[in-house]
N, C-alpha and C positions, 0 to 999 in steps of 0.2 A: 663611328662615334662609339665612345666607351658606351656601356650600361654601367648606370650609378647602383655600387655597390649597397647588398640588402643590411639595412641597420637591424640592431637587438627587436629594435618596434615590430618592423618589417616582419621578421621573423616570426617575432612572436603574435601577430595578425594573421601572416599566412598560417601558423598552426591552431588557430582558433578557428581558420575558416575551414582548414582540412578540417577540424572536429567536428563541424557545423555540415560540413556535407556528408560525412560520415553519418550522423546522427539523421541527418535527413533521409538517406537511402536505408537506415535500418527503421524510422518510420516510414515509409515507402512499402520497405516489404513487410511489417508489420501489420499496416493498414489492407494489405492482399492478403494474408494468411487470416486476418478479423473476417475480413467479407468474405471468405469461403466457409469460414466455421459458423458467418452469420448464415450463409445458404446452405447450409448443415442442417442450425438447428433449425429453419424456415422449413426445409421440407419434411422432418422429423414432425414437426408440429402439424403440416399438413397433412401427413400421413395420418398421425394418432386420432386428428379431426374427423378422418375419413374411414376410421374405423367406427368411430362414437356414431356418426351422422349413421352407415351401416347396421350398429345396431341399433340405435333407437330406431329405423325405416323396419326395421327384422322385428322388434315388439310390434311397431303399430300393425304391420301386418297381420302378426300371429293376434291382437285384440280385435281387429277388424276382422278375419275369418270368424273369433272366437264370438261375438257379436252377431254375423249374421248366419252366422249354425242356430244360435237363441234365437234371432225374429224368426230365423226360415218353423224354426218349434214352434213357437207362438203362432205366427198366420197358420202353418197345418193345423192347429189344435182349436182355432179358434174357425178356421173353413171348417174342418170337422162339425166342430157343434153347430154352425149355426147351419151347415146341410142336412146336419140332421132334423132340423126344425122346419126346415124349405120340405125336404123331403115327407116328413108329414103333414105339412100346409098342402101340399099337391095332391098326400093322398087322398086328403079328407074332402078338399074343392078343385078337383080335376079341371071342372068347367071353369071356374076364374081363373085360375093358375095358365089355362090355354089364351085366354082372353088378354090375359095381363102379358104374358108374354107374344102373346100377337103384336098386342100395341107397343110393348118396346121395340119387338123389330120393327116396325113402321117407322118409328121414332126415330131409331139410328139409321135405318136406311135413308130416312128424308135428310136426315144430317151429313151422313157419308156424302150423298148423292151430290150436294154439295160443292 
């Protein structure tokens, strides 16, 4: 059997659909070369993230040392004074100062004991 010869139509159909698959395969690889410069900039961004998150952990750090350098001053200075004041509460009342500390250890020991 013959094949019925292609008319001006035909032609001009089949060249629209060549252009149509054409245009289709260069969105194709367009849409591949999108998604790799979108996994580009994704992990550019996660990186820059990951330096920020870095240094704000690297301040709070260095405030938190900076912070408990001050309390550790503070409790020393305030143990200070107030043994100084222990220390001559004992010298002046040996005898209660013994007493008093007897019955706390009693105290905690009954509680330890526990």
């Amino acid at each position: 059997m013959a094949r019925p010869r292609k008319t001006a139509a035909t032609k001009g159909f089949d060249a629209k659909l060549d252009a149509l698959r054409s245009d289709i395969d260069a969105l194709k690889n367009d849409t591949k070369g999108l998604a790799s410069e979108g996994q580009d900039i994704a992990h550019d961004r996660a990186r820059a993230a990951m330096r920020i998150a870095e240094d704000v952990a690297e301040r709070a750090y260095r405030l938190a040392e900076e912070t408990t350098t001050d309390a550790a001053d503070d409790v020393e200075t305030w143990t200070n004074d107030n043994l100084k004041s222990a220390r001559e509460r004992v010298q002046r009342q040996p005898i209660s100062a013994m007493f008093f500390s007897l019955g706390l250890g009693v105290l905690l020991g009954a509680l330890l004991r526990r």
